[in-house]
MARKOL-894655 format. One record per atom (N, C-alpha, C): z, y, x; residue number from 1; atom name; chain. Coordinates in Angstrom, 2 decimals, decimal comma, always signed. Atoms other than C-alpha are relative to their C-alpha. Example, Ala and Ser with C-alpha at 12.3 -4.5 7.8 and 13.67 -1.06 7.14 Angstrom:
<pts>
{{+0,00 -1,19 +0,89} 1 "N" "A"}
{{+7,80 -4,50 +12,30} 1 "CA" "A"}
{{+0,00 +1,20 +0,90} 1 "C" "A"}
{{-0,06 -1,19 -0,82} 2 "N" "A"}
{{+7,14 -1,06 +13,67} 2 "CA" "A"}
{{+0,73 +1,09 -0,77} 2 "C" "A"}
</pts>
This chain:
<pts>
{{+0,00 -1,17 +0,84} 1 "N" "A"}
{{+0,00 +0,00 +0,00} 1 "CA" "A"}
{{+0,00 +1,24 +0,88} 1 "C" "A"}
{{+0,24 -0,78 -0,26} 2 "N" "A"}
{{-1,26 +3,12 +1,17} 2 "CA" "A"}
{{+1,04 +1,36 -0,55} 2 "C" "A"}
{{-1,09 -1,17 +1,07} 3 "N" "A"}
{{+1,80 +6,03 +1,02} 3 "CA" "A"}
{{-0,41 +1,01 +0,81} 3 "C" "A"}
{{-0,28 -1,56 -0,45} 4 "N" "A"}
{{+1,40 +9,69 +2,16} 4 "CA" "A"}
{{+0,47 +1,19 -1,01} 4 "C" "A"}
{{-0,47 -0,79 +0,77} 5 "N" "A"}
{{+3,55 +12,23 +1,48} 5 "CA" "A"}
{{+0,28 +1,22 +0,10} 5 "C" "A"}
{{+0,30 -1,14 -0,58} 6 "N" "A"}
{{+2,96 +15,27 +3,16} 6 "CA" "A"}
{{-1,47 +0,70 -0,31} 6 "C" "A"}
{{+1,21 -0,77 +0,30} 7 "N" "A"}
{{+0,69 +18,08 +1,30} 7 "CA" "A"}
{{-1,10 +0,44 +1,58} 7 "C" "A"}
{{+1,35 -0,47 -0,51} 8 "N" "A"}
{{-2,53 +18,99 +3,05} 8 "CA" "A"}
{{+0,11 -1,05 +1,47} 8 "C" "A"}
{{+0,36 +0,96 -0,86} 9 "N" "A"}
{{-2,21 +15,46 +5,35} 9 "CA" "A"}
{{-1,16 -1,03 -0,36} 9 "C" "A"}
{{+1,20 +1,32 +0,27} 10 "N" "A"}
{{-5,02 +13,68 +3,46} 10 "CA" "A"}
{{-1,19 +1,24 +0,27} 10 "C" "A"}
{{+0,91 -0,84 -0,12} 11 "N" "A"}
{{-7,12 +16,83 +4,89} 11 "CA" "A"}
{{-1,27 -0,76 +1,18} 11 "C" "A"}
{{+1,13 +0,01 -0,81} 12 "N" "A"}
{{-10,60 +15,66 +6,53} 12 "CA" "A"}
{{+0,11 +0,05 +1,43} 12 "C" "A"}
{{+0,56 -0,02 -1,58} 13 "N" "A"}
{{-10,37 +15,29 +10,42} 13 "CA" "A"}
{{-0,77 -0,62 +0,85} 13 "C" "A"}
{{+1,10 +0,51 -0,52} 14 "N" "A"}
{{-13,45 +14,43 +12,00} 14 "CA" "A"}
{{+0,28 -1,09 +1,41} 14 "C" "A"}
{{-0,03 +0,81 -0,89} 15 "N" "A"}
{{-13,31 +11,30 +14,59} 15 "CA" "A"}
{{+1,80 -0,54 -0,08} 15 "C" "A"}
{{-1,39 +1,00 +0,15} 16 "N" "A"}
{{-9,55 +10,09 +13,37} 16 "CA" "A"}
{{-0,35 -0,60 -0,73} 16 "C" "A"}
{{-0,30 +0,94 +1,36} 17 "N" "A"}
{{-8,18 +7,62 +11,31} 17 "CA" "A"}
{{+1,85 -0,62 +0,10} 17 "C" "A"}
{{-1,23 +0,42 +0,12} 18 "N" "A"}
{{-5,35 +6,19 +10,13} 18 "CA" "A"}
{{+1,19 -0,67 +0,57} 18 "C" "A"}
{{-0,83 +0,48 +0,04} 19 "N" "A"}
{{-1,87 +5,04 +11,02} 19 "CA" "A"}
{{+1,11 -0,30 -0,45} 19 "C" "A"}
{{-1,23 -0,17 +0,82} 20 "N" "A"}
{{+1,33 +3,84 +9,58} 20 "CA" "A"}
{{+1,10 -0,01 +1,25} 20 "C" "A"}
{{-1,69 -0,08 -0,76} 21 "N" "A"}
{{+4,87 +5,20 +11,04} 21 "CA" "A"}
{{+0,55 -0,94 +0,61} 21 "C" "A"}
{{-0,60 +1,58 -0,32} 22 "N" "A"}
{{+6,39 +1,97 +12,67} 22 "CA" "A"}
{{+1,49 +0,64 -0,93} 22 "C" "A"}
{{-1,39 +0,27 +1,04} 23 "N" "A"}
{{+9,78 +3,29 +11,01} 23 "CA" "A"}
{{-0,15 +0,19 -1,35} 23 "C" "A"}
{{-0,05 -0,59 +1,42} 24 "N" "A"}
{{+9,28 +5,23 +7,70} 24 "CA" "A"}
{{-0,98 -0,75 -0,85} 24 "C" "A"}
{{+1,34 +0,78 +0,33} 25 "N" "A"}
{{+5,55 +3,48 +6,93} 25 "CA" "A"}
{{-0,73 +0,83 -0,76} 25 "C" "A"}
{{+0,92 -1,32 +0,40} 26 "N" "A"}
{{+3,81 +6,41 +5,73} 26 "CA" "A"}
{{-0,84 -0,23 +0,79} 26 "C" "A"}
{{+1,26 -0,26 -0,67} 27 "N" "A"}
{{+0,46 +6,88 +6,91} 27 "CA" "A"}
{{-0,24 +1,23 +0,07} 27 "C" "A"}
{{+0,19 -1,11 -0,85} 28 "N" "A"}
{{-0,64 +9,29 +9,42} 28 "CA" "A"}
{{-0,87 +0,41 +0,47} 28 "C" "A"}
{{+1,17 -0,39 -0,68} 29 "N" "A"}
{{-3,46 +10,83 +10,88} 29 "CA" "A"}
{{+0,58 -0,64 +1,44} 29 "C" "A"}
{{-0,05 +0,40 -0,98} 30 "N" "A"}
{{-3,65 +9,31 +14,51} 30 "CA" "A"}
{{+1,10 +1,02 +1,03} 30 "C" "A"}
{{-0,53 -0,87 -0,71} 31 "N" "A"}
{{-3,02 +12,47 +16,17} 31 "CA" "A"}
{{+1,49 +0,58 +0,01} 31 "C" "A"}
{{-1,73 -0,37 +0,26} 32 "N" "A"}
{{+0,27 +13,45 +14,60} 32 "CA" "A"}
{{+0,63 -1,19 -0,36} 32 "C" "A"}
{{-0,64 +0,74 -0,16} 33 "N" "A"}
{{+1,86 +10,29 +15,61} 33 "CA" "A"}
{{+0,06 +0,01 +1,45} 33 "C" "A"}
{{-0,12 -0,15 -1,71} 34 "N" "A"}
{{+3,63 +9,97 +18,91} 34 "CA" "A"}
{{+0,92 -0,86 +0,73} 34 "C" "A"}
{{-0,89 +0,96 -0,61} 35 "N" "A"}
{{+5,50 +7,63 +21,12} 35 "CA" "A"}
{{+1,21 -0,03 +0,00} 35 "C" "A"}
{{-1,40 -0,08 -0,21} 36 "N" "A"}
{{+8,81 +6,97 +20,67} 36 "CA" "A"}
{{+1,08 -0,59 +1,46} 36 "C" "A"}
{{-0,43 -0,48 -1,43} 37 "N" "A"}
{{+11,07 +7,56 +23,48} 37 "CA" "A"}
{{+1,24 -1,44 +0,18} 37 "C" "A"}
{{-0,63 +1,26 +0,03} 38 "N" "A"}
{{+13,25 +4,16 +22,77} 38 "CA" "A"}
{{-0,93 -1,02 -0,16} 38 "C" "A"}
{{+0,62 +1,22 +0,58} 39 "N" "A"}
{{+11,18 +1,37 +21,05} 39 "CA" "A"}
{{-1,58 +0,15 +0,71} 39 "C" "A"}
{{+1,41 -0,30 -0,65} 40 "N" "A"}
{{+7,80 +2,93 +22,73} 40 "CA" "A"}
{{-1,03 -0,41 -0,87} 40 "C" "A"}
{{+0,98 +0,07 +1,26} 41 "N" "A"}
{{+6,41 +2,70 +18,99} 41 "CA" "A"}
{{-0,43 +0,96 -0,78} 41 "C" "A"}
{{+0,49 -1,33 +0,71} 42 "N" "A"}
{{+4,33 +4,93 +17,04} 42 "CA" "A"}
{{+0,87 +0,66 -1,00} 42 "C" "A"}
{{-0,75 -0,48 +0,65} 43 "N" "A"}
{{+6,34 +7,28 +15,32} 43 "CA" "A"}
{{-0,67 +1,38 -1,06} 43 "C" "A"}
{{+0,02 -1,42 +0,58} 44 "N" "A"}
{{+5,82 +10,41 +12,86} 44 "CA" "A"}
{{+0,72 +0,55 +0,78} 44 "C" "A"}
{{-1,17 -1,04 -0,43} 45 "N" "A"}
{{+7,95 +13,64 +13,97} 45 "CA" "A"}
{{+1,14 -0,24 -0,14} 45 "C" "A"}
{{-0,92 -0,09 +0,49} 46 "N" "A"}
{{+10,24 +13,20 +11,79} 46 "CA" "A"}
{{+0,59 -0,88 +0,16} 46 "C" "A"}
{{-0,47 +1,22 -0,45} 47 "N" "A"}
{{+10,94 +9,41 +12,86} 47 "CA" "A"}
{{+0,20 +0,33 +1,33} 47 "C" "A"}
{{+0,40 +0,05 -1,68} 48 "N" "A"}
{{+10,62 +10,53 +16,63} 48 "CA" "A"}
{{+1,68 +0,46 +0,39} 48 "C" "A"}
{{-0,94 +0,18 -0,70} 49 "N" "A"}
{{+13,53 +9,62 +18,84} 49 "CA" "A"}
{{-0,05 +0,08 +1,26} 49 "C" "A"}
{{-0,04 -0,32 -1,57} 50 "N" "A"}
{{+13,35 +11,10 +22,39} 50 "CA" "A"}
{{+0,86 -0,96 +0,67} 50 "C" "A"}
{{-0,83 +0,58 -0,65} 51 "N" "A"}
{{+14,66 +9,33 +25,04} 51 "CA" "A"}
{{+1,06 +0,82 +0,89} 51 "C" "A"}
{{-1,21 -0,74 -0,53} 52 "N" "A"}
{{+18,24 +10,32 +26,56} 52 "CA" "A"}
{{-0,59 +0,17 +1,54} 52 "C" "A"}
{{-0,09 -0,11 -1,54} 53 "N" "A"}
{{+18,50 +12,18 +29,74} 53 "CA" "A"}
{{+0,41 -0,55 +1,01} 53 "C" "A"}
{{-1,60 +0,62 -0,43} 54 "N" "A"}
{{+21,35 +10,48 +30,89} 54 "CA" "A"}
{{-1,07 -1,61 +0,55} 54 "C" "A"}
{{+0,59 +1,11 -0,48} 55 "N" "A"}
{{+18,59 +7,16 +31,18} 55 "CA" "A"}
{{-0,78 +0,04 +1,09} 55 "C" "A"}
{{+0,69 +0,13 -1,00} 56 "N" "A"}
{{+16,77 +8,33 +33,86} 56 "CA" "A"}
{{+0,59 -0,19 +0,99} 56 "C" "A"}
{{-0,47 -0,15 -1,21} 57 "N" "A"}
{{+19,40 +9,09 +36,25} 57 "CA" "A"}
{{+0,25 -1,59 +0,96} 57 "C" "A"}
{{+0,04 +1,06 -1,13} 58 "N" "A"}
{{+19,65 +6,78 +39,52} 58 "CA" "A"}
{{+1,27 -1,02 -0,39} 58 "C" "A"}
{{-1,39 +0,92 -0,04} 59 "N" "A"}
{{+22,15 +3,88 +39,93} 59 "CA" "A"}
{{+0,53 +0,58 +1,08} 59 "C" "A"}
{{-0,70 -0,12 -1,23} 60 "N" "A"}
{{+24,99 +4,48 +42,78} 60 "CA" "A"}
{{-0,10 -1,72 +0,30} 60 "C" "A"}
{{+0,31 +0,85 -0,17} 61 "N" "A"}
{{+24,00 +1,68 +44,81} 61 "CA" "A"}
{{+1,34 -1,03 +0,32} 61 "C" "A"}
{{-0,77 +1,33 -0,87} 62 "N" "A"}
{{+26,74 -1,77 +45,10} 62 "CA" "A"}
{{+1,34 +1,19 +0,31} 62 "C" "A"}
{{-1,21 -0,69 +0,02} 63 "N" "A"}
{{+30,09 +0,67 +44,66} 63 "CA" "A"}
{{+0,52 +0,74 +0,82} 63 "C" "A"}
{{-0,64 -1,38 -1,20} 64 "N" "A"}
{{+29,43 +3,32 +47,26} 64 "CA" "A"}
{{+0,23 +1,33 -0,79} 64 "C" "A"}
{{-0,20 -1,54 +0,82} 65 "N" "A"}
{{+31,13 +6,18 +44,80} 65 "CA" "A"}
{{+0,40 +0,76 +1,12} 65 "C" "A"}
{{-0,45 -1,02 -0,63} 66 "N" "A"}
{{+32,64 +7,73 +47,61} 66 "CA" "A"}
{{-0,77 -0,12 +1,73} 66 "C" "A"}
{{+0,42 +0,42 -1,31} 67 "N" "A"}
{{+30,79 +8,80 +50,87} 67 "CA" "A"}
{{+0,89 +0,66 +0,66} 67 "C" "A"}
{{-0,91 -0,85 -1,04} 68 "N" "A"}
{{+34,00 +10,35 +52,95} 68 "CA" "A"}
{{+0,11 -1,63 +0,53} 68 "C" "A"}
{{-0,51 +1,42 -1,13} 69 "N" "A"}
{{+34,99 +7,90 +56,00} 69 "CA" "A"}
{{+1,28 +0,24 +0,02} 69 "C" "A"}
{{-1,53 -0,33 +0,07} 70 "N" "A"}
{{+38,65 +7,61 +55,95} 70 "CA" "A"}
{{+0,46 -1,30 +0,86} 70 "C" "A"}
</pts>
């Protein structure tokens, strides 16, 4: 079943086509769907879940927290 529910999204754009939300399942024009930043699945906006900052940062390697020599 075909759902959209956003006025002026069933507007004509030349060389798209369709997708559905992986969360919500609305259908989307191609373009305004975008990677989600957890699951790395197509998302709407309004489904779209960035990924945390906090995941990029490095490991401290094997429990060297402290570099003073004592």
């Amino acid at each position: 079943m075909r759902i959209t529910h956003i006025p002026g999204i069933l507007d004509y754009k030349p060389g798209s086509y369709w997708r559905e939300c992986a969360r919500c399942g609305f259908d989307y024009h191609i373009e305004d769907l975008m990677r989600d930043g957890v699951t790395k699945s197509l998302v709407c906006k309004w489904c779209y879940d960035p990924k945390h900052p906090l995941d990029n940062m490095r490991k401290i390697p094997n429990g060297d927290t402290n570099s003073t020599n004592s």
